[in-house]
C-alpha positions as CSV (number, residue, x, y, z in Angstrom):
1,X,9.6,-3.0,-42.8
2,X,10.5,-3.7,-39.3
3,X,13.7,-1.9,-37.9
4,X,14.7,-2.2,-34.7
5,X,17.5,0.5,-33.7
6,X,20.2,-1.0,-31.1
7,X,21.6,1.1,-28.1
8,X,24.9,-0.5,-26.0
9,X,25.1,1.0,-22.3
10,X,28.8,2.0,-22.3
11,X,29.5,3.0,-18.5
12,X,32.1,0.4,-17.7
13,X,35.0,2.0,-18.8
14,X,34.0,4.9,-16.5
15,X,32.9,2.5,-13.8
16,X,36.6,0.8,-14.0
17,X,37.9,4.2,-14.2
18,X,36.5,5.0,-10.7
19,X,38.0,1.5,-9.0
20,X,41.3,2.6,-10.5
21,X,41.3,6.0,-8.8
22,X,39.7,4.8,-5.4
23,X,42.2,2.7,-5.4
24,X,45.1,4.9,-6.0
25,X,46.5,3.3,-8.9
26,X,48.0,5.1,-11.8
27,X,45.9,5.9,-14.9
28,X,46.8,6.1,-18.4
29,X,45.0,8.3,-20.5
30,X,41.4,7.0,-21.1
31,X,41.3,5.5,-24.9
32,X,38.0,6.9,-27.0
33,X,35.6,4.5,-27.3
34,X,35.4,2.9,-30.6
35,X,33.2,3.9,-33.4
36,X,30.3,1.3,-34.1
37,X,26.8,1.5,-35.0
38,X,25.2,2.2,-31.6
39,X,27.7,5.6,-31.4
40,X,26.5,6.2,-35.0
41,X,22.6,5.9,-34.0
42,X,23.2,8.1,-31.0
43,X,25.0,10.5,-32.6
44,X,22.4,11.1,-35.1
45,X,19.5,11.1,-32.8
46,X,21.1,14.1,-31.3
47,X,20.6,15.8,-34.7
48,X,24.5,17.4,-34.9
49,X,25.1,20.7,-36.3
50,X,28.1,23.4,-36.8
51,X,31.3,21.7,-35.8
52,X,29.6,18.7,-34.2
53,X,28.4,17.6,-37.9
54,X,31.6,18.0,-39.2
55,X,33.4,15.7,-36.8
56,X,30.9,13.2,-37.0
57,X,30.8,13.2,-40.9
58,X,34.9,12.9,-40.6
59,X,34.2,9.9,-38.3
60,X,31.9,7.9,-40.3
61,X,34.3,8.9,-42.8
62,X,37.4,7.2,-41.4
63,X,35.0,4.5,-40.0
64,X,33.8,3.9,-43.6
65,X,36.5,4.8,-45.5
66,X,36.4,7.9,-48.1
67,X,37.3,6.1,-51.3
68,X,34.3,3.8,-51.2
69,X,31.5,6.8,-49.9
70,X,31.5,8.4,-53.3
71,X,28.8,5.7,-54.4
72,X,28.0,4.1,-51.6
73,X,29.8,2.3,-49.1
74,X,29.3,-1.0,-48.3
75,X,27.0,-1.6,-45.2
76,X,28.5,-2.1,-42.1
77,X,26.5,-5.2,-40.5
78,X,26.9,-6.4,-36.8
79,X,24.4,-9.1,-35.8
80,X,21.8,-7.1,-36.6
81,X,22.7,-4.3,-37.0
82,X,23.2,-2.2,-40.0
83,X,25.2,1.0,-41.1
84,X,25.0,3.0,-44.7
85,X,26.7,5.8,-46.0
86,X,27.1,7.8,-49.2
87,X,28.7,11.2,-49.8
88,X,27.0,12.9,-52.5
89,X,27.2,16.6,-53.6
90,X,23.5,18.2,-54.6
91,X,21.8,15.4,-55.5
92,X,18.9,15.3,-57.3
93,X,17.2,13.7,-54.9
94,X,17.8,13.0,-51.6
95,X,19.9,9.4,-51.5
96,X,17.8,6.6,-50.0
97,X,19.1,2.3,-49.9
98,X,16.8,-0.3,-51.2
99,X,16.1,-4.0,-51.7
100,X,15.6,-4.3,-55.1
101,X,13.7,-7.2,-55.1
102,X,11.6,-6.1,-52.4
103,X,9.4,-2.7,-52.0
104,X,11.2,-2.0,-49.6
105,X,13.7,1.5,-48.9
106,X,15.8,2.5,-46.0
107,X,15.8,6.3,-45.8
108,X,19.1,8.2,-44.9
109,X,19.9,11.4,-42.8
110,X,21.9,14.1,-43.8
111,X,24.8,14.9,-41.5
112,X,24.3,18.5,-40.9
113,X,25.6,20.9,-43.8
114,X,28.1,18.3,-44.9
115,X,27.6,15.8,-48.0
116,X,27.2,12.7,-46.1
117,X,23.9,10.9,-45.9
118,X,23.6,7.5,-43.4
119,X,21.7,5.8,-41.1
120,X,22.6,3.0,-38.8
121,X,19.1,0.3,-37.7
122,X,18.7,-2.8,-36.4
123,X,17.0,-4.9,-39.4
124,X,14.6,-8.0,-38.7
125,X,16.2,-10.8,-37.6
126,X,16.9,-13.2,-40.6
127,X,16.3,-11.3,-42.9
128,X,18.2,-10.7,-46.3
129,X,18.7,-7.7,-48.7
130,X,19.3,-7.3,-52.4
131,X,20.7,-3.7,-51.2
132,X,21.4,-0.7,-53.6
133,X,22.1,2.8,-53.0
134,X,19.5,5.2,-55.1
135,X,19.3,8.8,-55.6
136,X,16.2,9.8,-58.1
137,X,16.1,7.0,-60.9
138,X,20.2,6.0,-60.3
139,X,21.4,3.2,-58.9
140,X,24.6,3.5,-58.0
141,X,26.6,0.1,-56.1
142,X,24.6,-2.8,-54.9
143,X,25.5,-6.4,-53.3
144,X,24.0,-8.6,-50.7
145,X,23.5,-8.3,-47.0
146,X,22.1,-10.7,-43.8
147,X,21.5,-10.0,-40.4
148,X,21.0,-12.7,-38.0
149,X,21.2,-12.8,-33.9
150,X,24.7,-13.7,-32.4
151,X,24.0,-17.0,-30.7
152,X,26.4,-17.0,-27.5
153,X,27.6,-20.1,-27.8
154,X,29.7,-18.8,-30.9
155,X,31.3,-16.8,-29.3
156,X,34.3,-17.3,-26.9
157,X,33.3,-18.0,-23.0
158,X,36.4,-17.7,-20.8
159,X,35.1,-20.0,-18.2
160,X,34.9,-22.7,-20.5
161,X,38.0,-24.8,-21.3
162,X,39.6,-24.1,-24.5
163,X,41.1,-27.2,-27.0
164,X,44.1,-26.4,-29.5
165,X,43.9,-26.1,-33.1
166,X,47.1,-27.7,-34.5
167,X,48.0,-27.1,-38.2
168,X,49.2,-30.6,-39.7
169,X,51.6,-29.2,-42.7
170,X,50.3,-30.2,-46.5
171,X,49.1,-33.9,-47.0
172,X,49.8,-35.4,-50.5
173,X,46.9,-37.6,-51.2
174,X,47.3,-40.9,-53.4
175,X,43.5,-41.3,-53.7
176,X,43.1,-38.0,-55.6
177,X,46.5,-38.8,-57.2
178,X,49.0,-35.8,-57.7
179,X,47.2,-33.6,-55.1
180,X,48.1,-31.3,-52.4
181,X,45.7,-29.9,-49.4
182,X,46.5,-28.5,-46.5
183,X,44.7,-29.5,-43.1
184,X,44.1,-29.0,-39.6
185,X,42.8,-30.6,-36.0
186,X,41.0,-29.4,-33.7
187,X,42.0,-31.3,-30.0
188,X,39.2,-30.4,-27.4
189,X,40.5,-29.7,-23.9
190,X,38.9,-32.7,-22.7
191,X,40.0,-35.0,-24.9
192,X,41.7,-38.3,-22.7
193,X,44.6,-40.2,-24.7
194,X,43.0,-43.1,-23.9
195,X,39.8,-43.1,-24.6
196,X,38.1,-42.7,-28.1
197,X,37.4,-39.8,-29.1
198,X,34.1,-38.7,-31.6
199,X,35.5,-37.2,-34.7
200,X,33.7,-34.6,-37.4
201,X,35.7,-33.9,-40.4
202,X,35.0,-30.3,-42.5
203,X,35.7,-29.8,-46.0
204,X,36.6,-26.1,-47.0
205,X,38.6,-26.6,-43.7
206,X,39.8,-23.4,-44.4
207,X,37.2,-21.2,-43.4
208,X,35.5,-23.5,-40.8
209,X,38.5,-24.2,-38.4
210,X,38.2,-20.3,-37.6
211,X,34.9,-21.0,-35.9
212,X,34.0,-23.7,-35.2
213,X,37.3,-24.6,-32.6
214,X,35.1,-22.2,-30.5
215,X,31.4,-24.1,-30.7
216,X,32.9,-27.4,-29.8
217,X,34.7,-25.6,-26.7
218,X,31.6,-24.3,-25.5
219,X,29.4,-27.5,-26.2
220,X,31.6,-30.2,-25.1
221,X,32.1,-28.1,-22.1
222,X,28.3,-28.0,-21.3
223,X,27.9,-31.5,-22.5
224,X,25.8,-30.7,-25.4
225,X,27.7,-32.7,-27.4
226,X,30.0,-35.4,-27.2
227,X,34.1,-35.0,-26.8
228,X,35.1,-34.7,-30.5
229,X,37.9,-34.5,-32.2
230,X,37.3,-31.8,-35.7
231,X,39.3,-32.6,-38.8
232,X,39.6,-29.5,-41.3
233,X,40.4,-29.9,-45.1
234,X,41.0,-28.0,-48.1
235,X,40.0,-29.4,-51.3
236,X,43.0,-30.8,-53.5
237,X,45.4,-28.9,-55.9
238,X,46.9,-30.4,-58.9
239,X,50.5,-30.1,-59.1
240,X,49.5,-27.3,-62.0
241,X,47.6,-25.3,-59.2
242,X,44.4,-25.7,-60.5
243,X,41.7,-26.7,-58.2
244,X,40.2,-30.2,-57.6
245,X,37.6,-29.1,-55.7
246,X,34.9,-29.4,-58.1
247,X,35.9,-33.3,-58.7
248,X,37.0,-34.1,-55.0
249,X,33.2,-32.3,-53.8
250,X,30.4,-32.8,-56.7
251,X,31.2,-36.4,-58.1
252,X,28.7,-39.2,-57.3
253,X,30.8,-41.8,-56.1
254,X,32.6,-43.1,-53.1
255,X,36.2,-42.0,-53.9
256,X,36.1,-39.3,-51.2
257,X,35.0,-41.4,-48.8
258,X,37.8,-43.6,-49.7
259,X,40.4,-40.9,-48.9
260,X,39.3,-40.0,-45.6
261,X,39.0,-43.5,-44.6
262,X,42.2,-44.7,-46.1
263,X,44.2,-41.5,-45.9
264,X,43.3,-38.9,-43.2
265,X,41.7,-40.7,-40.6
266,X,44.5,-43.3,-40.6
267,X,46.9,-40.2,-40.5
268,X,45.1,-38.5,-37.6
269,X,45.0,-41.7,-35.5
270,X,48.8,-41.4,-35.2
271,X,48.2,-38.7,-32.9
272,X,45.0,-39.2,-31.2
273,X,42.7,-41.9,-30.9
274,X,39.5,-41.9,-32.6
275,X,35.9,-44.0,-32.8
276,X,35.5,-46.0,-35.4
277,X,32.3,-46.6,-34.9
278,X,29.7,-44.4,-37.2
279,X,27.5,-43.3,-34.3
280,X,30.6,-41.4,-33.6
281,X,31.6,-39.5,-36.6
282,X,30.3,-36.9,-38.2
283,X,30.8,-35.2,-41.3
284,X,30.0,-31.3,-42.8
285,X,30.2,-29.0,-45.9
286,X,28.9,-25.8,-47.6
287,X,27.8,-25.5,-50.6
288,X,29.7,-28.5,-52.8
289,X,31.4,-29.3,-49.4
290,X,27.9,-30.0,-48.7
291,X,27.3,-32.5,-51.2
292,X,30.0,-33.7,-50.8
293,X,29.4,-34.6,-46.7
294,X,25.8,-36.1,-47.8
295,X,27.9,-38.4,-50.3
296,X,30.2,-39.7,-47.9
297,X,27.8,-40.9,-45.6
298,X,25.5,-42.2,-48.5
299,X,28.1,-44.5,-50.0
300,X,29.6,-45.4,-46.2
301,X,26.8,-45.1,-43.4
302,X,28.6,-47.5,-41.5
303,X,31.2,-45.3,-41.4
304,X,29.6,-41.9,-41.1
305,X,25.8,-41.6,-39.5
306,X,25.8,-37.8,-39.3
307,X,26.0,-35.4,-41.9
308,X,25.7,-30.8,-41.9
309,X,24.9,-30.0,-44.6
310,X,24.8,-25.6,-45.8
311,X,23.4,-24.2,-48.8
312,X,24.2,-27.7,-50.2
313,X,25.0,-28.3,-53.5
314,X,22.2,-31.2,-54.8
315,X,22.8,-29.9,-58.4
316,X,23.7,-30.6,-61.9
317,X,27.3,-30.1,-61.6
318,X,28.8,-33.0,-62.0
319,X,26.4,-33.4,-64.4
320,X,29.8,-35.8,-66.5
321,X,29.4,-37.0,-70.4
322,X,25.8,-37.5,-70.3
323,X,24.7,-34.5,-69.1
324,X,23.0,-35.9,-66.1
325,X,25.3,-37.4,-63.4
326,X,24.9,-35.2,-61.1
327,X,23.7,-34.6,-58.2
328,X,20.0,-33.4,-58.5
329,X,19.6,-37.2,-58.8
330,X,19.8,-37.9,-54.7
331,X,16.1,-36.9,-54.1
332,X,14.9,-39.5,-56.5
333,X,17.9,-42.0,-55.2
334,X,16.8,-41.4,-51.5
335,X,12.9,-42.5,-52.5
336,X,14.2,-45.4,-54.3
337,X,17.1,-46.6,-52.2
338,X,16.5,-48.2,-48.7
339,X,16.7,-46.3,-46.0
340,X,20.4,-45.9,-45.0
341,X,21.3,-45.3,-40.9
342,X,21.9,-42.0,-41.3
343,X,21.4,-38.2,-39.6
344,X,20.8,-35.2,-42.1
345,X,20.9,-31.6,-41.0
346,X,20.0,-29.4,-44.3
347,X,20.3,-25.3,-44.3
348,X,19.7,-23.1,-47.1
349,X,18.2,-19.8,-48.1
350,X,15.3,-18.7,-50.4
351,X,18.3,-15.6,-52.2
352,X,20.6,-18.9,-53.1
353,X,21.8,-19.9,-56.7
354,X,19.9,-20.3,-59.4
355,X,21.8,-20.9,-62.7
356,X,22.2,-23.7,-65.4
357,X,23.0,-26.2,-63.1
358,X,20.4,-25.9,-61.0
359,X,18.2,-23.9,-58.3
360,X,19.6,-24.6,-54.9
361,X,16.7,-23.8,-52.8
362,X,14.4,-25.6,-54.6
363,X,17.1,-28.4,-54.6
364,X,17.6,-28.5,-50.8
365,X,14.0,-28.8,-51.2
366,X,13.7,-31.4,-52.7
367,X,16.3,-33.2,-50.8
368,X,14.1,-32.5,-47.5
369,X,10.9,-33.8,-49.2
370,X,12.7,-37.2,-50.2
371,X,13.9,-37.5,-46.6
372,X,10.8,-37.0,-45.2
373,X,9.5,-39.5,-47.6
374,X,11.4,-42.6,-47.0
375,X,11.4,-41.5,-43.0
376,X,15.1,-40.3,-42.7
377,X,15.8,-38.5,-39.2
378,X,16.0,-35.1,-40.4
379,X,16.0,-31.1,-40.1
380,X,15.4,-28.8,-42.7
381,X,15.9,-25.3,-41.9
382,X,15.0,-22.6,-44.7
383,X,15.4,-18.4,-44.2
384,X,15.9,-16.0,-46.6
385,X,19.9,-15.9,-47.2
386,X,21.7,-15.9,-49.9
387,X,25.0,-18.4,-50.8
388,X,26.9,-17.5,-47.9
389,X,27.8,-18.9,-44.6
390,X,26.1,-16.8,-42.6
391,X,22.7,-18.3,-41.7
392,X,24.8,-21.7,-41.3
393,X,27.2,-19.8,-38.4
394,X,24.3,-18.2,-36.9
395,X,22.9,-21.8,-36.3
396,X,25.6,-23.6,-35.7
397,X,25.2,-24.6,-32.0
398,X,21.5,-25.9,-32.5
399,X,22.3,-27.8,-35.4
400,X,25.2,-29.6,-34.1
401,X,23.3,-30.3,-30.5
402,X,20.6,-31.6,-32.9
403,X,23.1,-33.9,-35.1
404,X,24.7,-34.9,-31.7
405,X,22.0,-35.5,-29.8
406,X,21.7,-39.1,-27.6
407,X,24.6,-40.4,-29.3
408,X,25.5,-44.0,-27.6
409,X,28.9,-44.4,-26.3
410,X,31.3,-46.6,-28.7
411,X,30.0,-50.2,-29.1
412,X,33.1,-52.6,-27.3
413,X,34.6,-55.0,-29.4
């Protein structure tokens, strides 16, 4: 197992501090700095004991916090960087953490005389855990973990400018009759009234309009990809509450495309001006939201040429009254169909779902295959996660240079 333990130099509060006082300017009192894996690492390597071990175990205590130490506390994970901790009293054995799929086992250090036992490492890269806290033959909580490199262009550059995320209220949809959703746009800095901009819409909306706002700033900026406009959707609710999603994402047919097309492009346009061209739209999803993108620009590639696609959904779900409408049929569809003008970005992980709709890896598999086949222009990229978002963030600004990449200007009418 390769572990690579992370160190963070930490002299520019004291460095600031001196300009302050050379300059004669009042002080407040210096804030502590705050507790993160690095301070953790350090403070173990010193090997605490006495009165240092107890502040440090009431540290990682507070960091932690207590209620959830008793059987293990969740790791801490930071790029990639990891932190344990349990708080056990005479074991039997002395408490180690896992991968249960894997022969592998993270050891822990005891705090001094206390009860705590932790350890804070830098994992490999890209790599995923099936973690569990053991002591002897116990297994006491488990769950998930991934650790991937923070790409800087996720994350906020001050030089760059910065676009506006406006939230447009709820939209009442008449192609998914008696549904709600709310929705959002993301306006770059750049954008110019008049001049057509590219446009990308996201389903799950939700979650992606707190990132990805922040990618487009710093691509658009650097010219990595063009000046687009980002659309972000919730799936529908019926007037009971109960979710469409499941309808709106996983069916095979072109309704969805319909109500972007007829509905919320047509309502976006009333604020900003957008191609209409499919060399400039784009399109992207996780997990059914995944699906779901590929579908759109299956049924209209005139309309949408470039399609994200994350831990993607290419399963039996829909799978409708004869058991087999789903979507595991778009590898065979993609050999058999002519090749459509469109772009395909595909991300999943070897840890995704398997269950009686289907096996999403070997799915996404499948879908890349097929592509490859019938000579689609295509990426594949495959790692060890699990059904998360994270591997999808971590690559984010590749994948969307790569989806974006020589895109023509809009064709004049």
């Amino acid at each position: 197992m390769q572990i690579f333990v992370s160190k963070r130099r930490r002299f520019l509060i004291s460095a600031v501090m001196s300009v302050l006082v050379f300059a004669g300017l009042p002080i407040k009192a210096q804030e502590s700095v705050p507790f993160d894996h690095a301070t953790l690492a350090d403070r173990l390597n010193a090997k605490p004991t006495g009165d240092a071990a107890v502040k440090l175990a009431e540290e990682v205590r507070k960091w932690f916090g207590s209620k959830d130490l008793k059987k293990g506390a969740r790791p801490k994970v930071e790029g990639i960087n990891v932190a344990v901790a349990i708080e056990v009293e005479k074991p039997v054995a002395a408490p180690v953490v896992v991968d249960t799929f894997r022969d592998l086992t993270l050891p822990l250090t005891r705090i001094g005389e206390t009860n705590l036992y932790v350890a804070s490492v830098g994992l490999k890269p890209s790599s995923a855990w099936n973690w569990a806290y053991r002591i002897g033959d116990e297994q006491l909580s488990s769950g998930t973990l991934e650790v991937y490199l923070e790409h800087h262009e996720n994350l906020p550059d001050a030089s760059k400018p910065k676009g506006v995320l406006k939230e447009m209220g709820v939209f009442r949809s008449k192609v998914f009759g008696n549904t709600s959703r709310k929705w959002w746009v993301y306006v770059p800095a750049q954008y110019d009234p008049k001049e057509a901009a590219c446009v990308m819409v996201f389903q799950d909306g939700q979650s992606y309009k707190d990132f990805v706002p922040t990618v487009f700033d710093n691509l658009i900026a650097s010219k990595e990809m063009p000046v687009t406009i980002g659309i972000f959707i919730e799936p529908g609710k019926l007037e009971s509450g109960k979710s469409n999603r499941s309808f709106e994402y996983d069916t095979l047919s072109d309704q969805y495309a319909r109500f972007l097309m007829e509905e919320i492009l047509p309502e976006t346009e009333k604020q900003w001006k957008l191609r209409h061209d499919a060399a400039g739209r784009a399109i992207a999803g996780i997990s059914s939201g995944g699906i779901c993108a590929f579908t759109v620009a299956w049924e209209r590639p005139d309309q949408f040429s470039k399609v994200l696609s994350w831990v993607g959904s290419f399963t039996n779900i829909a799978h409708g009254k004869t058991m087999r409408e789903g979507g595991h049929n778009y590898p065979a569809l993609i050999r058999k169909t002519p090749i459509k003008p469109i772009r395909v970005f595909l991300q999943d992980g070897s840890n995704d779902l398997d269950n009686a709709n289907g096996n999403w890896p070997l799915a996404n598999q499948q879908m890349a295959k097929a592509l490859r086949y019938s000579g689609y222009d295509y990426q594949f990229v495959m790692g060890e996660g699990f059904h998360s978002n994270l591997h999808g963030r971590a690559i984010l600004p590749d994948s969307l240079k790569w989806l974006w990449r020589e895109t023509p200007a809009e064709a004049k009418k």
